[in-house]
PDB file with one MODEL, atoms N, CA, C and O in Angstrom:
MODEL        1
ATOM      1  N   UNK A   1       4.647  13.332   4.564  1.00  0.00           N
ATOM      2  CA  UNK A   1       3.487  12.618   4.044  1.00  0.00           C
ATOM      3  C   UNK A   1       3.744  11.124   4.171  1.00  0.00           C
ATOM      4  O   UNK A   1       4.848  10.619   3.965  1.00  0.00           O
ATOM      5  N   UNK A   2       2.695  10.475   4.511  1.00  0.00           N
ATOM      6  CA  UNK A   2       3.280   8.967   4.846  1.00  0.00           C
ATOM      7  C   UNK A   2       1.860   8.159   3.855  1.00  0.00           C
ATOM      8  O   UNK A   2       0.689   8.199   4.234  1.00  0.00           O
ATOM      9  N   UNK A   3       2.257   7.582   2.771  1.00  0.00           N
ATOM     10  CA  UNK A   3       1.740   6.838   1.726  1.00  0.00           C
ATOM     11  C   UNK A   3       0.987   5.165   2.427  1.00  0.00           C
ATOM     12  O   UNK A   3       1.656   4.282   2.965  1.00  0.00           O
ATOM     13  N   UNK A   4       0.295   5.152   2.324  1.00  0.00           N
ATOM     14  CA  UNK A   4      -0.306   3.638   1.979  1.00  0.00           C
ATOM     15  C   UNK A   4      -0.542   3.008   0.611  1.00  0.00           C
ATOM     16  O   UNK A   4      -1.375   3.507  -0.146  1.00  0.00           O
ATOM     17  N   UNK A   5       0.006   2.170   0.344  1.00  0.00           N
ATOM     18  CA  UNK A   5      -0.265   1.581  -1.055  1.00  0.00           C
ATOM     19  C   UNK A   5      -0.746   0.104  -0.670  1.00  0.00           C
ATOM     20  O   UNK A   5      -0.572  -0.696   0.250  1.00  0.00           O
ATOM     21  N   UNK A   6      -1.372   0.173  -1.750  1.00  0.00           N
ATOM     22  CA  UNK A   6      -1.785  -1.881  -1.708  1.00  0.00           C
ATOM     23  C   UNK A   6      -1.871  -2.303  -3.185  1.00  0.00           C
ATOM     24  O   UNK A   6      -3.019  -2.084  -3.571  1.00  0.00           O
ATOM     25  N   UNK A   7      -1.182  -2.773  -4.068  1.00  0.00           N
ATOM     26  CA  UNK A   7      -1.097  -3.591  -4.949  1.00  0.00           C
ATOM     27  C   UNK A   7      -2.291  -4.847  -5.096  1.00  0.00           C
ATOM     28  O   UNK A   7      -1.722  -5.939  -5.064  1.00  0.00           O
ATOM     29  N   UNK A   8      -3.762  -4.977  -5.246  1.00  0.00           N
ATOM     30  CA  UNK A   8      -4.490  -5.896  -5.105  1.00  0.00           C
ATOM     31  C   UNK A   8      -5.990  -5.283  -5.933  1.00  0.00           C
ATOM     32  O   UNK A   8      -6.119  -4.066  -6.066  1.00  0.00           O
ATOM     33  N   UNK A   9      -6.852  -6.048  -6.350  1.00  0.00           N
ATOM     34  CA  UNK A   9      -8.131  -6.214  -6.816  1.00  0.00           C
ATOM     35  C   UNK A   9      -8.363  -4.617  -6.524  1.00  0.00           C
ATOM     36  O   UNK A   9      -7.691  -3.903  -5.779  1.00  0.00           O
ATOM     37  N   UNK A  10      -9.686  -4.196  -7.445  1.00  0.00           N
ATOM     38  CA  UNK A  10      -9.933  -3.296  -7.414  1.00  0.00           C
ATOM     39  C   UNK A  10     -11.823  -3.009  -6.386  1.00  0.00           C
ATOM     40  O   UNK A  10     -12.829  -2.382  -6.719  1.00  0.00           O
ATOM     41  N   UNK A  11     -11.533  -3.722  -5.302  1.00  0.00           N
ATOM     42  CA  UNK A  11     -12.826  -4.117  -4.672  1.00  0.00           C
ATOM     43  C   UNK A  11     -13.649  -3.317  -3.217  1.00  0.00           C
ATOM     44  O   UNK A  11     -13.056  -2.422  -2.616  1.00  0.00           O
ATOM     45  N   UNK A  12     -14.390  -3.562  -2.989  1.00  0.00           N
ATOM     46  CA  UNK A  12     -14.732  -2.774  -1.517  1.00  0.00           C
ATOM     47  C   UNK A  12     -13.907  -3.208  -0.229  1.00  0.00           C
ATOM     48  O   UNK A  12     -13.766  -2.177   0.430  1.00  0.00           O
ATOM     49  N   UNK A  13     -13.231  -4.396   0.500  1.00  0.00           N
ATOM     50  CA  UNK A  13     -12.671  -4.934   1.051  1.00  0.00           C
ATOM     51  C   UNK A  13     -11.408  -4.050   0.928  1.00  0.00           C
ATOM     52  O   UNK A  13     -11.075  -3.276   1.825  1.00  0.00           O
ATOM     53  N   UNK A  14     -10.803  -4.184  -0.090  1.00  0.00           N
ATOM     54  CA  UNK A  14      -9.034  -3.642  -0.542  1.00  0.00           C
ATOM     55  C   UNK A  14      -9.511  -1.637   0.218  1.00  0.00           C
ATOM     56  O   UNK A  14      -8.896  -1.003   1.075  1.00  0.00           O
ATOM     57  N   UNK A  15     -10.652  -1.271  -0.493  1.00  0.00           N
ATOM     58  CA  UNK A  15     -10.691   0.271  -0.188  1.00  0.00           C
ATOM     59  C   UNK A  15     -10.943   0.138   1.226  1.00  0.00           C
ATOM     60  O   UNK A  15     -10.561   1.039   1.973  1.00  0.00           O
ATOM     61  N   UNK A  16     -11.385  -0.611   1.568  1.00  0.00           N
ATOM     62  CA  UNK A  16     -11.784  -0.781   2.762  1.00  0.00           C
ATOM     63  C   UNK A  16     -11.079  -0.123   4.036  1.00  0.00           C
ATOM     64  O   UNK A  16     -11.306   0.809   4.808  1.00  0.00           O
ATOM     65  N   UNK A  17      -9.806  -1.404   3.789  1.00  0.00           N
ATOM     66  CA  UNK A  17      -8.923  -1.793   4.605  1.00  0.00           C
ATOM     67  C   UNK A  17      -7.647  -0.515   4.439  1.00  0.00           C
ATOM     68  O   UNK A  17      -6.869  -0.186   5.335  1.00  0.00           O
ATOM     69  N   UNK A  18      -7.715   0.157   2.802  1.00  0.00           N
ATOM     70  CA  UNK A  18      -6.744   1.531   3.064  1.00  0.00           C
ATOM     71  C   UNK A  18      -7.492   2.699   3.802  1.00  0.00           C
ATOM     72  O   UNK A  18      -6.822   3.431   4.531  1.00  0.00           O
ATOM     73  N   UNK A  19      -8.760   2.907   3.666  1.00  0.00           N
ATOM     74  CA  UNK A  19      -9.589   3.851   4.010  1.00  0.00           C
ATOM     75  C   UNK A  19      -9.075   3.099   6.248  1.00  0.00           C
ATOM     76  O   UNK A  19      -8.218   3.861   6.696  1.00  0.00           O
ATOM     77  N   UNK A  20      -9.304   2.434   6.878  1.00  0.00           N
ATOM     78  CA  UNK A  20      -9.023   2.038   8.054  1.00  0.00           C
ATOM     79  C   UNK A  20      -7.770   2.562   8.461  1.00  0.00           C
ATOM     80  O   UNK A  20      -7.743   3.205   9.510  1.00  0.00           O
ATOM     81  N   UNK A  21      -6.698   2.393   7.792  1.00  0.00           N
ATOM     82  CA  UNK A  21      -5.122   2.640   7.557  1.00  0.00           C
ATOM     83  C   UNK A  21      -4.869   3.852   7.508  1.00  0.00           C
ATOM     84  O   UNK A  21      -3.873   4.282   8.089  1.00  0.00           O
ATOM     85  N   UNK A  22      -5.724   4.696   6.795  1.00  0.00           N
ATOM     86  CA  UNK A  22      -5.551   6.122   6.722  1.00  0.00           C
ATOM     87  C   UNK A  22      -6.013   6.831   7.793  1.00  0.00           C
ATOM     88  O   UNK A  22      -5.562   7.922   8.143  1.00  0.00           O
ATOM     89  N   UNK A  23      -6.925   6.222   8.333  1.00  0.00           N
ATOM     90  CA  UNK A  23      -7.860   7.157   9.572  1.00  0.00           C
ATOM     91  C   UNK A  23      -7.258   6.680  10.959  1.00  0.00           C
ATOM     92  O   UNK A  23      -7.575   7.130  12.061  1.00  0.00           O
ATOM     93  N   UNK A  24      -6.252   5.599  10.675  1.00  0.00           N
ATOM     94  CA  UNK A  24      -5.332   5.216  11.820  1.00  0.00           C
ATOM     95  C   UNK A  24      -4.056   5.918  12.234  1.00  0.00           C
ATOM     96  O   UNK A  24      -3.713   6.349  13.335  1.00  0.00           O
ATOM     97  N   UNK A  25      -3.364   5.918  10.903  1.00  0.00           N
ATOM     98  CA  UNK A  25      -2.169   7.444  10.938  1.00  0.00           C
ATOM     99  C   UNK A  25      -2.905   8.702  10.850  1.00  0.00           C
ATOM    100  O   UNK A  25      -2.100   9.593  11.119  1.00  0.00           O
ATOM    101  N   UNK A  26      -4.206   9.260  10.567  1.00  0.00           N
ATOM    102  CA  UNK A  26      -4.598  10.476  11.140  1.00  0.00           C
ATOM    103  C   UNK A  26      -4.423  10.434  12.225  1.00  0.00           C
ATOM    104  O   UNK A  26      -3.508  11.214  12.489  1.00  0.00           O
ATOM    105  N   UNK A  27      -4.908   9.777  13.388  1.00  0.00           N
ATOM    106  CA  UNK A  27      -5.221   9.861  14.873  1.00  0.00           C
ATOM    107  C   UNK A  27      -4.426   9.638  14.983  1.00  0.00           C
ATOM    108  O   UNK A  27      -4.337   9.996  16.158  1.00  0.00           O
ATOM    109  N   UNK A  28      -2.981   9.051  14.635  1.00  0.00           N
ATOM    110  CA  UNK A  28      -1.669   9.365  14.964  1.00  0.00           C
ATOM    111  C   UNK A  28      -0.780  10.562  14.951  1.00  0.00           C
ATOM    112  O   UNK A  28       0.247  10.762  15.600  1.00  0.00           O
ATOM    113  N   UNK A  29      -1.490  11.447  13.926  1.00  0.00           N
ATOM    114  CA  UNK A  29      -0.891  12.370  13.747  1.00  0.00           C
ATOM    115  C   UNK A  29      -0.096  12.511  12.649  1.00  0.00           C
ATOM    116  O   UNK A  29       0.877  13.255  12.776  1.00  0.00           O
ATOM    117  N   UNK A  30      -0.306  11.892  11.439  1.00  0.00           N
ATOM    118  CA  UNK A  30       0.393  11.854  10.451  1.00  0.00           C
ATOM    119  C   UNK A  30      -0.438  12.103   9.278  1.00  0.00           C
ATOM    120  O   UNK A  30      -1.519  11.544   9.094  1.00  0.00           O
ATOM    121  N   UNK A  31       0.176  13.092   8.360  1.00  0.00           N
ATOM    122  CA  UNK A  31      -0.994  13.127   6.894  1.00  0.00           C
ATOM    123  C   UNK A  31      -0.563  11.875   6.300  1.00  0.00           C
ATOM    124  O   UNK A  31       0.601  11.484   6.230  1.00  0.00           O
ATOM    125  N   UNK A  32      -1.583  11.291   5.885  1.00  0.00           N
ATOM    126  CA  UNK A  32      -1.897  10.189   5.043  1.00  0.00           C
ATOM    127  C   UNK A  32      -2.489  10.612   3.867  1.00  0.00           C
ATOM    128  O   UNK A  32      -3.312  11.505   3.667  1.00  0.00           O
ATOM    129  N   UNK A  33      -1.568   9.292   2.599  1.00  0.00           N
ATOM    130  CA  UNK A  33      -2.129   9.556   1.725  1.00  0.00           C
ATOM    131  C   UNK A  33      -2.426   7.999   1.118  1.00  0.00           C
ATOM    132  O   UNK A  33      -1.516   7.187   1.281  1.00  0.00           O
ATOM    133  N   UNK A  34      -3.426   7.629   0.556  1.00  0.00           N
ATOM    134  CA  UNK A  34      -3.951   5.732   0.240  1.00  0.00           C
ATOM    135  C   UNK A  34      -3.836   6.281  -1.223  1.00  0.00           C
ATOM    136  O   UNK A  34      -4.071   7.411  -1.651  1.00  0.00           O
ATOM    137  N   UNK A  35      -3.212   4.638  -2.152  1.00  0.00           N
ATOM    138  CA  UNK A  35      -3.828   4.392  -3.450  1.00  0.00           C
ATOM    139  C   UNK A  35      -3.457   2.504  -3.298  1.00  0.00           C
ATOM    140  O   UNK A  35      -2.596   1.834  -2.728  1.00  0.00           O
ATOM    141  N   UNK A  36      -5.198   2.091  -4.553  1.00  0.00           N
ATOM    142  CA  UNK A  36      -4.630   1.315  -4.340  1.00  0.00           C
ATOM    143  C   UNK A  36      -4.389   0.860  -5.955  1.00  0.00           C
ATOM    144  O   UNK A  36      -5.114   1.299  -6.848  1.00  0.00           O
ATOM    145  N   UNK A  37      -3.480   0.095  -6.162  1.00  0.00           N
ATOM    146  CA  UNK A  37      -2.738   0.059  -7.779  1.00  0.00           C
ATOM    147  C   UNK A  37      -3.270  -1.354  -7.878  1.00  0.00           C
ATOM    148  O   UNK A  37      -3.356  -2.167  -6.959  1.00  0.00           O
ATOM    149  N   UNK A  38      -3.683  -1.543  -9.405  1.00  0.00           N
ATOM    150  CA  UNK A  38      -3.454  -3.224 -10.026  1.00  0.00           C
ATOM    151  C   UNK A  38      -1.864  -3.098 -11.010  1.00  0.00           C
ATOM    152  O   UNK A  38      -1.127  -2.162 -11.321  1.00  0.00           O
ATOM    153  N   UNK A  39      -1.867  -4.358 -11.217  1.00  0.00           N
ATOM    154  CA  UNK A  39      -0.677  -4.956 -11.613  1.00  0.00           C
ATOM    155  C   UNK A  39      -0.072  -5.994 -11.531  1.00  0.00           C
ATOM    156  O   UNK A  39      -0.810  -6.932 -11.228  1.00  0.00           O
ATOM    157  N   UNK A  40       1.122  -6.290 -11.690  1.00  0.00           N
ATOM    158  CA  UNK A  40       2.120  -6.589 -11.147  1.00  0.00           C
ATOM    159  C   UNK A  40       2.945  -6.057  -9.922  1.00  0.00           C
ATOM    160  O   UNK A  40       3.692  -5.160 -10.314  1.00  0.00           O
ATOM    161  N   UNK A  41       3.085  -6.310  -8.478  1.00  0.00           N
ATOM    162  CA  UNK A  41       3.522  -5.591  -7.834  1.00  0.00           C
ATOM    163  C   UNK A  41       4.675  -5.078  -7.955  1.00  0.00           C
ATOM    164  O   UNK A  41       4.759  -3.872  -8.187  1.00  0.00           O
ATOM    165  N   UNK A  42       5.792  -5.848  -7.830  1.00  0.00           N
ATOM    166  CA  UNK A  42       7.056  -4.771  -7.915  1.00  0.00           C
ATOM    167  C   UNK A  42       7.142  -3.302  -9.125  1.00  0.00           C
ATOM    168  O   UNK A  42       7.407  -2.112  -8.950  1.00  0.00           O
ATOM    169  N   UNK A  43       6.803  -4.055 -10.261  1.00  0.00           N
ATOM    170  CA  UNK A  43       6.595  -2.407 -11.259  1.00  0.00           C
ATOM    171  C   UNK A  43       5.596  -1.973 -10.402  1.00  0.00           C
ATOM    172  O   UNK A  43       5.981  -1.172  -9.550  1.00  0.00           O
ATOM    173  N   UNK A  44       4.317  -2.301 -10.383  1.00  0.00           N
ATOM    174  CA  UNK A  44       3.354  -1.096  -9.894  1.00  0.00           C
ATOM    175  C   UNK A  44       4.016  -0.246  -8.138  1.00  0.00           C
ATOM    176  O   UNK A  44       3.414   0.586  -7.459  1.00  0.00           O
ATOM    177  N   UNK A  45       4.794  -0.597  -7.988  1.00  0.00           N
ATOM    178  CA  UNK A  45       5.151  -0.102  -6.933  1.00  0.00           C
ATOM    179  C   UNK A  45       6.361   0.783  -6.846  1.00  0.00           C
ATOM    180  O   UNK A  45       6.459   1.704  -6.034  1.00  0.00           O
ATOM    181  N   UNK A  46       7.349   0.430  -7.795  1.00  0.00           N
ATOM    182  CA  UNK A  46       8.458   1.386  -8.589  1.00  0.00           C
ATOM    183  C   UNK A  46       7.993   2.535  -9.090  1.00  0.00           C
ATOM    184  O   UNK A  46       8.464   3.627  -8.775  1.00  0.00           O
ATOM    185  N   UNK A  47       6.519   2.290 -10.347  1.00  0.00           N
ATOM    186  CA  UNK A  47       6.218   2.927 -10.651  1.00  0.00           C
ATOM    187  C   UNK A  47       5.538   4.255 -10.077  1.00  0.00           C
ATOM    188  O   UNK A  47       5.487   5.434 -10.426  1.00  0.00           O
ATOM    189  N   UNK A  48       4.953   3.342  -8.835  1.00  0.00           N
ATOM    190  CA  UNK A  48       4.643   5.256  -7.796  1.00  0.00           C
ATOM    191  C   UNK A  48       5.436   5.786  -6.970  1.00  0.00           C
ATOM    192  O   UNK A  48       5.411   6.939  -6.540  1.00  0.00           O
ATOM    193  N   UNK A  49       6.626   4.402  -6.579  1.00  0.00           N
ATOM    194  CA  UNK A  49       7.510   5.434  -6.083  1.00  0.00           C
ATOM    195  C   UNK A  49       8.253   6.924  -6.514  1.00  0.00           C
ATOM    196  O   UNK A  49       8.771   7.807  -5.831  1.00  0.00           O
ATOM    197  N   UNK A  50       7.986   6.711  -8.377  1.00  0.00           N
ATOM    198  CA  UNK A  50       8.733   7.406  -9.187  1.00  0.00           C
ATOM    199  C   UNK A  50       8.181   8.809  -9.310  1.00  0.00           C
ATOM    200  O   UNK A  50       8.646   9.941  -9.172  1.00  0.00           O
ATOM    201  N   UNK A  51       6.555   8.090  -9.745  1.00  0.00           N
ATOM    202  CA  UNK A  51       5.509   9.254  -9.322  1.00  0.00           C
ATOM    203  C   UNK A  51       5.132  10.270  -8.569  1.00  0.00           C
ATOM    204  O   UNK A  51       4.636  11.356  -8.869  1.00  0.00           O
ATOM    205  N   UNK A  52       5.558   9.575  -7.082  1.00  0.00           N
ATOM    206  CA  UNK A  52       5.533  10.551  -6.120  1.00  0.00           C
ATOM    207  C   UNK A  52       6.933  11.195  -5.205  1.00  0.00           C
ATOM    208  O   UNK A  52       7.103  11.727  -4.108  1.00  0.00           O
ATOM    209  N   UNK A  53       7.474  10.937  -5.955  1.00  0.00           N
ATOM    210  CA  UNK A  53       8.704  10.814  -5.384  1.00  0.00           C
ATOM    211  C   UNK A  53       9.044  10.981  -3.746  1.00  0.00           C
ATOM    212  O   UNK A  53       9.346  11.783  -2.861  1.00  0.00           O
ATOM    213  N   UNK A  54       8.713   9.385  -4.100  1.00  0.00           N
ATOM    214  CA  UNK A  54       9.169   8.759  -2.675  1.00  0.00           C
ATOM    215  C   UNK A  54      10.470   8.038  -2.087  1.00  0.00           C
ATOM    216  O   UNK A  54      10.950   7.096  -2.718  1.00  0.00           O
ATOM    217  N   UNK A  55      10.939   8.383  -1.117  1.00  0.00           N
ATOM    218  CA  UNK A  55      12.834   8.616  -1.251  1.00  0.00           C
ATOM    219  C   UNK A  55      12.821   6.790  -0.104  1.00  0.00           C
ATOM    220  O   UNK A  55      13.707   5.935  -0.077  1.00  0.00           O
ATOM    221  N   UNK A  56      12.171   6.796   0.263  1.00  0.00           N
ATOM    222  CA  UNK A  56      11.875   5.413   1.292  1.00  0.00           C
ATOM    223  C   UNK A  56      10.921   5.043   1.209  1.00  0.00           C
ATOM    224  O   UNK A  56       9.969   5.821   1.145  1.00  0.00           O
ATOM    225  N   UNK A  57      10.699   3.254   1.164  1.00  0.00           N
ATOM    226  CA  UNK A  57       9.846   2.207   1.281  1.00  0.00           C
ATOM    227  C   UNK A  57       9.309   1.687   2.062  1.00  0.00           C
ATOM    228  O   UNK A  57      10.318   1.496   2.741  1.00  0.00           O
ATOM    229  N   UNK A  58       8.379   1.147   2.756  1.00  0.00           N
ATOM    230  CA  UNK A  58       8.685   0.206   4.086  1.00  0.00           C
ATOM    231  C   UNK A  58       7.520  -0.752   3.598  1.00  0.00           C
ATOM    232  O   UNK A  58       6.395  -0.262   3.501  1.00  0.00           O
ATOM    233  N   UNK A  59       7.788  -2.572   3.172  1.00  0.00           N
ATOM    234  CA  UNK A  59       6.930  -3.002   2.757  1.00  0.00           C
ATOM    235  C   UNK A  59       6.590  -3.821   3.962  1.00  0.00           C
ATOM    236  O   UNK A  59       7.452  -4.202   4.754  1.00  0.00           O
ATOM    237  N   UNK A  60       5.356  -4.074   4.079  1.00  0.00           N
ATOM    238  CA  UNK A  60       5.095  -5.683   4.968  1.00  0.00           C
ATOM    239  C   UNK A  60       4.112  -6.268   4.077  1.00  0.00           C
ATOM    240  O   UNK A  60       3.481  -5.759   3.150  1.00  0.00           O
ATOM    241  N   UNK A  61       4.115  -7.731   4.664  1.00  0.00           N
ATOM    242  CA  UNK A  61       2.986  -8.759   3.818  1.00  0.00           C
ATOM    243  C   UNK A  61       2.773  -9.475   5.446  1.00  0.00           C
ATOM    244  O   UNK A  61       3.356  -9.698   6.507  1.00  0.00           O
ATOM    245  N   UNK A  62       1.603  -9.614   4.793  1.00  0.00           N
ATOM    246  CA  UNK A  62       0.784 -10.708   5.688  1.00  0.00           C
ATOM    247  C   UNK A  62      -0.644 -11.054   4.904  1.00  0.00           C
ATOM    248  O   UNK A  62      -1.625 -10.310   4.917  1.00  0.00           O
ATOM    249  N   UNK A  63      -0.563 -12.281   4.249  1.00  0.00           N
ATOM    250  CA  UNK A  63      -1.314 -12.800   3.404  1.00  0.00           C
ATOM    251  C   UNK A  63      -0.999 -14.178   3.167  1.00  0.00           C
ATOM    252  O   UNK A  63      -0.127 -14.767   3.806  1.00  0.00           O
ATOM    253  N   UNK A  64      -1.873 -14.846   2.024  1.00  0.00           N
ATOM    254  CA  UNK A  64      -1.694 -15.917   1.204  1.00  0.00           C
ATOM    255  C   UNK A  64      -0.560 -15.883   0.469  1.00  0.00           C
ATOM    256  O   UNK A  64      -0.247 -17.054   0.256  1.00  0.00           O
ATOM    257  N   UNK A  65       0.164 -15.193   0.005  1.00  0.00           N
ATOM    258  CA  UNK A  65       0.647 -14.985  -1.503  1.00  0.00           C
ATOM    259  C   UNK A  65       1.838 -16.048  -1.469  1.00  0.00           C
ATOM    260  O   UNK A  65       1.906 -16.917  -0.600  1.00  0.00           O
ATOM    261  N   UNK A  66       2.769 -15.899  -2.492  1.00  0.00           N
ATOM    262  CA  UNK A  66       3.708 -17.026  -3.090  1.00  0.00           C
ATOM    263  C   UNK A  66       5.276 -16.190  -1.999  1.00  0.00           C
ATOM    264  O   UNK A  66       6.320 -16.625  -1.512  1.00  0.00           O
ATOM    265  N   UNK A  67       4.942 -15.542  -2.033  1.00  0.00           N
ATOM    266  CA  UNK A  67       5.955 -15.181  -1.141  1.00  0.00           C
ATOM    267  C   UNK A  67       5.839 -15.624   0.562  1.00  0.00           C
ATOM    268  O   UNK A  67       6.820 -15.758   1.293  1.00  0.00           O
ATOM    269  N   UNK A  68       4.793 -15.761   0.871  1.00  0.00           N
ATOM    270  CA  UNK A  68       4.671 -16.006   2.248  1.00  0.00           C
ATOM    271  C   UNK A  68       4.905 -17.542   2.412  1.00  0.00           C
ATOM    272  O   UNK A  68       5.442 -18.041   3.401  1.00  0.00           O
ATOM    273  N   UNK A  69       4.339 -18.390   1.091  1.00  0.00           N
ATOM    274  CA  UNK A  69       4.793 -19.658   1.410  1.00  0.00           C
ATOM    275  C   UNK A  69       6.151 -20.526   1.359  1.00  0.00           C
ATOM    276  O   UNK A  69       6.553 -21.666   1.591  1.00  0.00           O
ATOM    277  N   UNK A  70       6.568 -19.371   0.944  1.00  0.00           N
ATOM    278  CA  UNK A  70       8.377 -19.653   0.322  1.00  0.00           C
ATOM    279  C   UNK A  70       9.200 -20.035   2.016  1.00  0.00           C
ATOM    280  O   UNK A  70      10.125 -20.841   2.117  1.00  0.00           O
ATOM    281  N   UNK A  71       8.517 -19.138   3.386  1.00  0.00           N
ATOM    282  CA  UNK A  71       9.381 -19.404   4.645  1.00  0.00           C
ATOM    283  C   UNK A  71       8.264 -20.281   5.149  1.00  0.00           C
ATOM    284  O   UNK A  71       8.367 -20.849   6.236  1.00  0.00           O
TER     285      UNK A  71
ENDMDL
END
């Protein structure tokens, strides 16, 4: 099972863009599964790892955020 998560607003854009993501690893050939969490990211993201017990991570960013301006 290969997870999409997104940590962000609870809006049409955010579903948007997992609903795209999911129908991209279908036609790859992979079951997909999307949620998207509010929060704080690192807990909200511990927290479903725990949930679903998920044994590996793989994060990327590509955005605005405080982390991207740090490099």
């Amino acid at each position: 099972m290969r997870y999409r998560v997104m940590v962000a607003e609870d809006d049409t854009d955010h579903k948007s863009q997992l609903e795209t993501a999911k129908q991209r690893l279908n036609a790859a050939g992979f079951e997909a599964s999307t949620a998207l969490l509010q929060g704080a990211v690192q807990p909200s993201l511990h927290q479903y790892q725990r949930d679903n017990n998920v044994d590996l991570m793989v994060m990327g960013a590509y955005g605005h955020s405080r982390i991207r301006s740090c490099w």
